[in-house]
C-alpha positions in Angstrom: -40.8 -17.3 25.2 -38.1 -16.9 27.9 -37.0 -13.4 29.7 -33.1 -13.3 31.4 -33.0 -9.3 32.2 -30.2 -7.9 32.7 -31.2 -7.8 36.5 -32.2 -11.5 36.6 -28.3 -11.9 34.4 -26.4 -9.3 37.1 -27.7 -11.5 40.1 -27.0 -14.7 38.7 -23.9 -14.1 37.7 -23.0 -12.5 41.1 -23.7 -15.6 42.4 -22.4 -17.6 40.0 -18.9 -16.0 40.4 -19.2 -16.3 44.2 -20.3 -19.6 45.1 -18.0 -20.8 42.0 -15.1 -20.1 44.7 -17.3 -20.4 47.7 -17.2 -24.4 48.9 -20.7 -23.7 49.2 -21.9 -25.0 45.7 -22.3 -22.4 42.6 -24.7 -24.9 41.2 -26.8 -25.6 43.8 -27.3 -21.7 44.7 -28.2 -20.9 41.2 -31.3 -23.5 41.4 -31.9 -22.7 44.9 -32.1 -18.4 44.5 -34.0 -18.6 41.5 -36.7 -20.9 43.3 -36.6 -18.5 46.3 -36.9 -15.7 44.4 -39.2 -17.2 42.1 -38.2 -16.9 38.6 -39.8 -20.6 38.2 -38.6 -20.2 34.0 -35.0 -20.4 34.9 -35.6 -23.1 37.6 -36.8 -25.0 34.7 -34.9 -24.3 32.0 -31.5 -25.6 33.9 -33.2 -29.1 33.6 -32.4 -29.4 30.0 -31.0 -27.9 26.9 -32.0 -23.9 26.9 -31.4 -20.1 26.9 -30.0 -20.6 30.7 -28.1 -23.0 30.0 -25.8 -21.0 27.2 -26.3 -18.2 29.9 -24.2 -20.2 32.4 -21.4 -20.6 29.3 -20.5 -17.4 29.9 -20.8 -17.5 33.5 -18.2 -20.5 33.5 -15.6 -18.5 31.0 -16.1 -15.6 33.7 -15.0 -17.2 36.7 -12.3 -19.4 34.5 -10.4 -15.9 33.9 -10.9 -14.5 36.9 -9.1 -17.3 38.3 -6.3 -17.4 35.4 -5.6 -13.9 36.2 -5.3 -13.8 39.8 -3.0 -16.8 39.9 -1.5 -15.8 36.7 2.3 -15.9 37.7 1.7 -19.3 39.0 0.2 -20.5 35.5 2.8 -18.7 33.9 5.6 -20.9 35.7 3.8 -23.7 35.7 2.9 -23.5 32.0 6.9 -22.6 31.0 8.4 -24.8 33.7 6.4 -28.1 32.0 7.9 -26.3 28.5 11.2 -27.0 30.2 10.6 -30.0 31.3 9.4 -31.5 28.1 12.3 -30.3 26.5 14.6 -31.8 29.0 12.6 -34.9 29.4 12.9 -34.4 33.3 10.8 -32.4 35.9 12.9 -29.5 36.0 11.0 -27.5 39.1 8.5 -28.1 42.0 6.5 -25.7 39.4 6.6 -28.3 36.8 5.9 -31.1 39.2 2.9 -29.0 40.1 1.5 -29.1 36.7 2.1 -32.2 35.8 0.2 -33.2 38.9 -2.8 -30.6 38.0 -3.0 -32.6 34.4 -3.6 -36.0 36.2 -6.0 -34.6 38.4 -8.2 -32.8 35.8 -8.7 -36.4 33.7 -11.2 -38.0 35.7 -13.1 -35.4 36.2 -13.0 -34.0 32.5 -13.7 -37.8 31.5 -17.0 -38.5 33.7 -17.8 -34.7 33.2 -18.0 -34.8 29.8 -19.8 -38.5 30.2 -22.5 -37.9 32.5 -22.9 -33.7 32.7 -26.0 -34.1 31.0 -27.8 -36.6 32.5 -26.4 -35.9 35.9 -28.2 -32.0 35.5 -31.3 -33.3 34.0 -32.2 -35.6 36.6 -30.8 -33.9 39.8 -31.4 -29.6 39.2 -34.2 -29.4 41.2 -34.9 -27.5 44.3 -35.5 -30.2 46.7 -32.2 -32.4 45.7 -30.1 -29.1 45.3 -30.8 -28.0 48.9 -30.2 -32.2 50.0 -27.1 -32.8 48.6 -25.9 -29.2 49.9 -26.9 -30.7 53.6 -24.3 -33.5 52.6 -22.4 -31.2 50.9 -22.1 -29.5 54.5 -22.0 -32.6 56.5 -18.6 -33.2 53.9 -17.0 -30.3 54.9 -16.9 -30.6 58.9 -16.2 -35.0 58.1 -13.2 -33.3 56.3 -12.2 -31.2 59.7 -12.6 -34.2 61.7 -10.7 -36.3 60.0 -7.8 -34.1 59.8 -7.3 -34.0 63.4 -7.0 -37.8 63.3 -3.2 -39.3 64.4 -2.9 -40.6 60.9 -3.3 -37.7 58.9 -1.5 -35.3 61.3 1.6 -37.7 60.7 1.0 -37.6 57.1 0.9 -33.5 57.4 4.2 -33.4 59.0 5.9 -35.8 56.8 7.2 -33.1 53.8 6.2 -29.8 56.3 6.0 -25.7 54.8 7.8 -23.9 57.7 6.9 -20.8 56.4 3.0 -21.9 57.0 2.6 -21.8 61.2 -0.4 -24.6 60.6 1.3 -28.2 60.1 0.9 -29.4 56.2 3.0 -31.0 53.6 3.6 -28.9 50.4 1.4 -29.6 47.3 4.3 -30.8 45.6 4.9 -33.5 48.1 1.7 -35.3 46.7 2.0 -38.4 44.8 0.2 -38.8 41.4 -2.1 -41.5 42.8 -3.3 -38.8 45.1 -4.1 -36.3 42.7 -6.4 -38.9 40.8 -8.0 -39.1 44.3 -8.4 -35.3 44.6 -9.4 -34.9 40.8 -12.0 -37.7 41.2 -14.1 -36.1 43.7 -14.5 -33.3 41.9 -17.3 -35.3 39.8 -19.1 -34.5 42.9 -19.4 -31.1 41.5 -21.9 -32.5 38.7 -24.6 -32.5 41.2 -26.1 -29.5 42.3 -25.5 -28.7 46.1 -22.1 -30.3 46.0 -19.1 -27.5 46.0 -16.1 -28.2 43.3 -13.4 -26.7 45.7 -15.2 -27.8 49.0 -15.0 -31.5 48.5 -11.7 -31.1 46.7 -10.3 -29.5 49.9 -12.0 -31.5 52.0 -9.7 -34.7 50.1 -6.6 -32.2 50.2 -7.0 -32.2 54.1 -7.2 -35.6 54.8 -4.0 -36.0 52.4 -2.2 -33.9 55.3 -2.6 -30.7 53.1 -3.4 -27.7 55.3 -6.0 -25.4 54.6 -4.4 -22.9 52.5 -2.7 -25.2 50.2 -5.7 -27.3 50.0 -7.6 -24.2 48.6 -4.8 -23.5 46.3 -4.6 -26.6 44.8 -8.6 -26.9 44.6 -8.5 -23.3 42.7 -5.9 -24.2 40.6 -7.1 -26.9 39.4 -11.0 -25.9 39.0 -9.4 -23.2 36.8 -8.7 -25.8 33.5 -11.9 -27.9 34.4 -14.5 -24.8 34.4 -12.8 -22.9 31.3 -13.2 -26.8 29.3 -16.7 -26.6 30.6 -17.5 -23.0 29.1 -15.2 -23.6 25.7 -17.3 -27.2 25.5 -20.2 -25.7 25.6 -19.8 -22.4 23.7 -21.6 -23.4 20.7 -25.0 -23.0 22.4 -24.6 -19.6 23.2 -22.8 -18.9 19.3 -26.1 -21.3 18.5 -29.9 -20.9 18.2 -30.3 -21.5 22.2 -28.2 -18.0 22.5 -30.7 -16.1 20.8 -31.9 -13.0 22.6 -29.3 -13.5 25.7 -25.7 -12.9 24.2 -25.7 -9.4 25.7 -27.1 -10.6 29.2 -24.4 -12.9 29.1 -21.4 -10.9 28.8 -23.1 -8.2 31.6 -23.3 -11.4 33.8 -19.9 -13.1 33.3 -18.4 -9.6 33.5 -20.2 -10.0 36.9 -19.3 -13.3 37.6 -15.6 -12.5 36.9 -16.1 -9.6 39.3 -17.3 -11.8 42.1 -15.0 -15.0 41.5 -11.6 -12.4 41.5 -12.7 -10.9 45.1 -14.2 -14.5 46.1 -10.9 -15.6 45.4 -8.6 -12.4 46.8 -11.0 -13.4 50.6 -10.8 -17.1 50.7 -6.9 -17.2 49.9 -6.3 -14.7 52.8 -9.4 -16.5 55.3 -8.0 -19.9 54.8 -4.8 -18.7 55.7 -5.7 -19.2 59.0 -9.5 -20.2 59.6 -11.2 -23.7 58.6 -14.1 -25.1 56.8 -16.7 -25.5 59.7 -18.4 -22.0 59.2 -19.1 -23.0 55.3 -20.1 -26.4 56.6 -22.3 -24.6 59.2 -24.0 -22.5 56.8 -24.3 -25.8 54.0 -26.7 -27.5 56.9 -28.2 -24.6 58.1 -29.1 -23.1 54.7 -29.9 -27.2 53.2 -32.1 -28.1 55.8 -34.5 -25.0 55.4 -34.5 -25.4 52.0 -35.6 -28.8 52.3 -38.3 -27.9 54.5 -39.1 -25.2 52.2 -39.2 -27.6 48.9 -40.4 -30.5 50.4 
């Protein structure tokens, strides 16, 4: 028999919608705070088909909208802009350009998600590897801030500048579609807990001479199609038998979730205006390393 309170589903899905956002890994937190706090049931029930794992549907379709709506008027000319463009057979606006280059991103990651999810959770949702590859997952984050001081990729950041930005970047649109296969394909580093989606996707989004702003940008934008195809993929198992007895908890926690990814997302955009990476890859060793020792 399994028990997901609604306390146990408020907590989780406050961190859920935080660290979703967060380049600290959502993931990773969820194994890690349930091990701390000790619900040992969930810690083990994310290892394979259960309850939890229809719990975190909901969690997904949460954050998903919370992301659609706060960049809504971007989706919205994105979305009619590529209508446009399609209908022209030409890419009408930097909007449409932007989309298209969002759709090339999202295929390798939706193809090796959809390959190796499973397996990939199974084997590596465990305390002691969630809190190791968040040490990496920190170590990633400051390699990212080195490299963009290099001479290379400051003379790629002022090749196609944003004047109205005061820190040197190209714009997003100035990306080639090889690149955005780059940036899509680390974000299969996301289907190992301790490993942040928007974190490594930034950290590649730097060292292609994007600054930190657009970097996030592009990193929320385009987590908002992959986590929405993760929750719709896996709705039948909370409509199914493994949803039984937790449908309720799960729309009090993704309302939570959706609560904590919108003002997750409302911070970040204004922080990374200006700020950089290294206090999130301070905290991913700091907050790794302990949990290592704790684990080991």
């Amino acid at each position: 028999m399994h028990k997901l309170s609604y306390f146990r589903a408020i907590v989780i899905g406050l961190f859920q919608g935080v660290t979703e956002l967060f380049p600290v890994s959502s993931l990773g937190h969820s194994v890690l705070i349930a091990a701390l706090l000790g619900w040992t049931d969930l810690v083990k029930a994310e290892s394979g088909e259960s309850f939890f794992l229809a719990f975190l549907v909901a969690l997904h379709v949460g954050t998903a909208l919370a992301l659609f709506v706060y960049y809504r008027h971007d989706w919205f000319e994105i979305i009619g802009d590529l209508a446009r463009s399609v209908r022209q057979r030409q890419v009408v606006s930097p909007a449409a350009r932007l989309g298209l280059l969002l759709i090339t991103a999202t295929i390798p990651a939706g193809i090796i998600g959809l390959a190796f999810e499973h397996a990939l959770r199974t084997i590596f949702a465990k305390p002691f590897a969630a809190a190791a590859f968040l040490t990496v997952n920190g170590l990633i984050l400051l390699g990212g801030e080195r490299l963009r001081r290099r001479p290379a990729v400051r003379a790629l950041a002022a090749s196609n500048p944003q004047h109205e930005n005061p820190e040197p970047g190209r714009s997003i649109e100035s990306l080639s579609f090889v690149e955005a296969i780059f940036l899509g394909v680390t974000q299969i580093g996301a289907l190992f807990a301790g490993f942040s989606r928007p974190g490594i996707t930034m950290f590649a989004g730097l060292t292609r001479g994007l600054d930190h702003e657009d970097a996030a940008r592009f990193a929320f934008l385009l987590a908002t199609p992959i986590i929405a195809a993760a929750g719709v993929y896996k709705l039948p198992d909370l409509m199914g038998p493994l949803g039984d007895g937790v449908r309720v908890q799960s729309l009090v926690g993704a309302i939570f979730a959706m609560a904590g990814a919108y003002v997750s997302t409302r911070f970040l955009v204004r922080f990374f205006h200006s700020r950089t990476l290294w206090p999130f890859g301070v905290y991913c060793l700091v907050a790794g390393i302990a949990c290592m020792i704790r684990f080991a």
